[in-house]
C-alpha positions in Angstrom: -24.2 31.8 -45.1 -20.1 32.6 -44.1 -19.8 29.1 -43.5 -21.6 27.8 -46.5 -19.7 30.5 -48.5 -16.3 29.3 -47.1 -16.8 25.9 -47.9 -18.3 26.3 -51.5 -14.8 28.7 -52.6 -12.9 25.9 -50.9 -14.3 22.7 -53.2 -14.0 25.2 -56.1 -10.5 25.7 -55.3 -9.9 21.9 -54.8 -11.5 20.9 -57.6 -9.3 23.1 -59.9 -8.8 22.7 -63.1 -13.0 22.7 -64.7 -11.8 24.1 -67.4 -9.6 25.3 -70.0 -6.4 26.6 -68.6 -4.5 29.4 -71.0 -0.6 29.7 -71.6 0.2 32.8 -72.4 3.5 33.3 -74.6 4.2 37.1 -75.0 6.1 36.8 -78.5 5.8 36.3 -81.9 4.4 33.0 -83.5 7.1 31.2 -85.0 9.7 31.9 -82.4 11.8 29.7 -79.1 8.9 30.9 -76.6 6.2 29.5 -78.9 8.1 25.9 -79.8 8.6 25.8 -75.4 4.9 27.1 -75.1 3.4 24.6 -76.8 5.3 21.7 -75.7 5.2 22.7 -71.9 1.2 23.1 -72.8 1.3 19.5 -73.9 3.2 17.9 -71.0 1.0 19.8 -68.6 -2.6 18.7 -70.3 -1.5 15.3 -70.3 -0.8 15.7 -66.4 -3.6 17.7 -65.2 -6.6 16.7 -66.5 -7.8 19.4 -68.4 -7.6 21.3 -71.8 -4.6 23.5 -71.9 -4.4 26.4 -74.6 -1.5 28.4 -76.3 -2.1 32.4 -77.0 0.0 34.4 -78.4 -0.3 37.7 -77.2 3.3 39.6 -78.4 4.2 43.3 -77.9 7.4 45.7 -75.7 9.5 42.9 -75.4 7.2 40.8 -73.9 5.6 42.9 -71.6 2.0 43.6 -73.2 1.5 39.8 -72.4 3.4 39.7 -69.0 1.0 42.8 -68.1 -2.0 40.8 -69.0 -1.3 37.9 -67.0 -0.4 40.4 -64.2 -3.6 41.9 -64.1 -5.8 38.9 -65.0 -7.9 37.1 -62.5 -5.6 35.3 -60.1 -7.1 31.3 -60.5 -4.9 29.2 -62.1 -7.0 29.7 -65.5 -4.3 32.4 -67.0 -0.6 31.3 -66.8 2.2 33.4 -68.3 5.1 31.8 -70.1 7.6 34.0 -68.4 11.2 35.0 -69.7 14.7 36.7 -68.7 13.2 39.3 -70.9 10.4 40.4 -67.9 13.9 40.1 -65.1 15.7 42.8 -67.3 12.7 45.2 -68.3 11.9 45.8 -64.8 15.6 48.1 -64.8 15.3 48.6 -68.4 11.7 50.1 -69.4 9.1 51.8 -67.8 6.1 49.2 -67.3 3.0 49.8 -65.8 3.1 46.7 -63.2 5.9 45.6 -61.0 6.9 41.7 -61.8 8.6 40.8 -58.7 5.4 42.0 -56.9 2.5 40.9 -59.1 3.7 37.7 -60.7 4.8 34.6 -58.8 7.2 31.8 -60.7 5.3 28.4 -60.8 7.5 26.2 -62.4 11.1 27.1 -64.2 11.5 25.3 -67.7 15.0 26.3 -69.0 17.5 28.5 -69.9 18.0 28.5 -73.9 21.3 30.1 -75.7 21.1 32.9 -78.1 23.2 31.8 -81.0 25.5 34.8 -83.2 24.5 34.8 -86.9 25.6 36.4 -90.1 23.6 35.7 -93.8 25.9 32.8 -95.7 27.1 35.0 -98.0 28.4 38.0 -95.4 32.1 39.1 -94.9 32.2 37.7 -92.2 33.5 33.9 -90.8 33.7 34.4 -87.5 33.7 36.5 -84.2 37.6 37.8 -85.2 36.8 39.1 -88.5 33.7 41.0 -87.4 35.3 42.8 -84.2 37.8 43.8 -86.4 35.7 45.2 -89.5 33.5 46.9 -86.5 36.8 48.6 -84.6 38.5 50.0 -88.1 34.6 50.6 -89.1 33.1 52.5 -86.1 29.1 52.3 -86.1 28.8 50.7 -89.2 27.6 47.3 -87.9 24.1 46.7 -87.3 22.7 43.8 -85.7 18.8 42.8 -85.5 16.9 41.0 -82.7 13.4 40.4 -81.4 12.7 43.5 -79.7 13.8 46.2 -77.0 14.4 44.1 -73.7 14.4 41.1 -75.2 17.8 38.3 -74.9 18.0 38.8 -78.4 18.6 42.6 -77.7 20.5 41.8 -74.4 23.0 39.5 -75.6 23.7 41.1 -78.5 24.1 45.0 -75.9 26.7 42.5 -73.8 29.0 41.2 -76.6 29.3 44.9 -77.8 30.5 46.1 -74.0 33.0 43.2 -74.2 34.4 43.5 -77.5 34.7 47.2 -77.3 33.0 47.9 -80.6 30.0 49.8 -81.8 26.9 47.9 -83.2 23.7 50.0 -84.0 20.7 48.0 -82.9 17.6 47.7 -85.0 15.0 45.9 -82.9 12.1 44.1 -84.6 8.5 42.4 -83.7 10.2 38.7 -83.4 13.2 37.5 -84.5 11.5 35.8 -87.4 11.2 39.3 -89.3 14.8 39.4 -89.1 16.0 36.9 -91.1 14.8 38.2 -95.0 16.9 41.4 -93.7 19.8 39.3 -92.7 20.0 36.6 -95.5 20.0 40.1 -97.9 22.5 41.3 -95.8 20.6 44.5 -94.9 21.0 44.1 -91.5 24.9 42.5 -90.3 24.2 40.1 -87.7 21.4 38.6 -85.3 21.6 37.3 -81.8 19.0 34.8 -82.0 17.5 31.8 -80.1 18.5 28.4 -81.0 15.6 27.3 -81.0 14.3 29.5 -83.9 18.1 29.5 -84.9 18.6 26.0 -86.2 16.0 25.4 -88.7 17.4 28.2 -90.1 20.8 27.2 -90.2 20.1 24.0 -91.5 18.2 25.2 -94.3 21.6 26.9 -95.2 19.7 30.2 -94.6 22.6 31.5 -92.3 25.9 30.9 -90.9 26.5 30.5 -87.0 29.8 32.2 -85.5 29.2 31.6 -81.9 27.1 30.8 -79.1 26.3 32.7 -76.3 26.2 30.0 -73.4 29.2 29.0 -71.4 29.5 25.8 -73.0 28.9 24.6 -76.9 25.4 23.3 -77.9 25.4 19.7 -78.2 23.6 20.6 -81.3 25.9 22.6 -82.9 29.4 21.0 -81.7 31.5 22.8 -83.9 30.4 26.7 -83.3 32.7 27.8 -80.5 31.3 29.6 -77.6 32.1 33.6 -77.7 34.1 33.2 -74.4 36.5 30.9 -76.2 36.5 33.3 -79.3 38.6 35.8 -77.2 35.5 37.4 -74.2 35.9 34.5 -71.3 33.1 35.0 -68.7 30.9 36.1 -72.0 27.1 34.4 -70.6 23.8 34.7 -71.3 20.6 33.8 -72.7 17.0 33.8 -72.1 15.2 31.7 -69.3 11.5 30.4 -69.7 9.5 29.8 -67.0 5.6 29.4 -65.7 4.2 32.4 -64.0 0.9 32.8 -62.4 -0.5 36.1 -60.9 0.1 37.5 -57.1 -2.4 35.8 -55.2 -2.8 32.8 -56.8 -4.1 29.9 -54.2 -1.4 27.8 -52.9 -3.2 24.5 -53.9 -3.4 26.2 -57.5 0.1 26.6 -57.9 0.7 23.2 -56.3 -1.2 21.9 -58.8 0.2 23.8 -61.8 3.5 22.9 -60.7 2.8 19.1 -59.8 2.1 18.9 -63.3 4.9 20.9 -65.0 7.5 19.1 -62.9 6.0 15.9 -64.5 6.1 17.0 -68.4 9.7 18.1 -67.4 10.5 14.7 -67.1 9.1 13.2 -70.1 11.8 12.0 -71.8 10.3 13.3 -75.6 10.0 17.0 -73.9 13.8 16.5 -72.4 14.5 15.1 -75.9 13.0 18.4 -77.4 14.7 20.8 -75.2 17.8 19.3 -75.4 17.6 19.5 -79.1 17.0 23.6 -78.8 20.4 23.9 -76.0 17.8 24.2 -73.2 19.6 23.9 -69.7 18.8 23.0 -66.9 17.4 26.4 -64.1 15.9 25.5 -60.9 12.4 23.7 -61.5 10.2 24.0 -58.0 7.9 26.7 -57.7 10.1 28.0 -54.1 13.0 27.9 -56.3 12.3 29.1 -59.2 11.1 32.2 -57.8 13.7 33.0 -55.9 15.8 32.3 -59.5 13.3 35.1 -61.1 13.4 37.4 -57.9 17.6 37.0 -58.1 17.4 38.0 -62.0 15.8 40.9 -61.6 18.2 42.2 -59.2 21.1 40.9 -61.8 19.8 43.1 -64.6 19.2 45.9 -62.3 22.8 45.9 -61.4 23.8 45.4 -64.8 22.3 48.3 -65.9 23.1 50.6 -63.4 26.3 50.2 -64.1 25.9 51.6 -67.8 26.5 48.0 -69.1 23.6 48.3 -71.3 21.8 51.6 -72.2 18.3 52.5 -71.7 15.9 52.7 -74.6 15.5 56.7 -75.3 
């Protein structure tokens, strides 16, 4: 019966996937992690050979749907589109599982800038003006973002620790609830991703003052970086990678990853993350984990040194 047993579990495990595998993408519909979601989904159904499905389950920063993932069954069938968001909320927030130690990074997609953004009919033209207004203007400033923990948040914590100014954060349920306050100016500025970003700055929506990536978006050439706006070594944005629970078979994760290192090189997926300023982050499953594993010690280190408060 042992022997019988062993052999069934291992032709169940080789003949993975028999059915519909699940992406889970912990954020709000309409946002960067949903646009990557869905076209990572894509590129990895058309490589695996089986149906592969989009939920969105948002919540925390991203960490209701990381949790899930965490404590789902640990077969290939649940996948977690994983962020920089679930590196910096292990420091930052009190969550009930421990990421480096119940998830495990499959494949790593990209790392996407968060772009600086004021309504089109604000003050405010660029970085200059508003670190000015803010310094003669202490605690005045507010600036919106996706929610505690998020880049959005994070970026948006950095730039005030470089510029020296005050900004009172108002965190929302997705970045996409942000924008009615900002284009009515009830809320100053947003520290969003481009991917969400552009459509709304092409739609004349909102006007960009800076990006937060070390060099300028190929999409938007003329919107300086905000290390060449007067903060050099100014970084960051918000990776998104595969993830897949601790204990996950090896030929499962193989498999997962065979196929996501093969929609990362269909040239209409490059095409599409170019468009969105996705860079390039280490792509195999060995090193993107070690990537995730490194970021969590980053943020950790980041935050113990008072960079960015702790939610009260």
């Amino acid at each position: 019966m042992l022997t019988l047993t062993g052999i069934s579990n291992a032709q169940a495990q080789g003949a993975y996937p028999t059915k519909p595998i699940t992406i889970i993408v912990p954020f709000a519909p309409g946002g960067t992690a949903e646009i990557v979601g869905r076209l990572i989904a894509q590129g990895i159904q058309k490589n695996i050979g089986e149906t592969v499905i989009v939920d969105l389950k948002p919540g925390a920063g991203g960490n209701i749907g990381a949790e899930y993932v965490a404590r789902s069954k640990p077969d290939g069938y649940t996948i977690l589109l994983g962020s920089s968001s679930l590196a910096s909320n292990a420091s930052l927030m009190k969550l009930n599982f421990d990421p480096a130690k119940e998830l495990v990074g499959v494949l790593g997609i990209g790392i996407i800038p968060n772009i600086v953004l004021v309504g089109t009919n604000s003050q405010f033209k660029n970085l200059k003006d508003l670190v000015s207004f803010a310094k003669a203007n202490p605690d005045k400033l507010t600036f919106g973002s996706s929610g505690l923990g998020t880049s959005s948040h994070l970026s948006g914590e950095l730039f005030k620790n470089a510029a020296g100014i005050e900004l009172r954060h108002i965190p929302y349920k997705g970045s996409g609830l942000v924008y009615p306050d900002l284009v009515s100016l009830r809320v100053d500025l947003l520290f969003d991703l481009q991917g969400s970003a552009l459509s709304n700055i092409n739609g004349g929506m909102v006007r960009p003052l800076a990006v937060t990536s070390s060099k300028r978006s190929l999409s938007l050439p003329d919107v300086p970086t905000i290390a060449e706006s007067g903060y050099p070594g100014y970084e960051n944005g918000s990776w998104l990678g595969l993830m897949v629970p601790a204990g996950t078979p090896k030929s499962v994760i193989e498999k997962i990853e065979s196929a996501g290192l093969k929609a990362l090189k269909d040239e209409s997926i490059i095409q599409k993350l170019t468009q969105i300023g996705s860079q390039q982050i280490p792509s195999s499953q060995v090193d993107f984990n070690r990537y995730f594993l490194k970021d969590i010690t980053y943020w950790s280190k980041v935050i113990s040194e008072g960079k960015i408060e702790k939610p009260q």
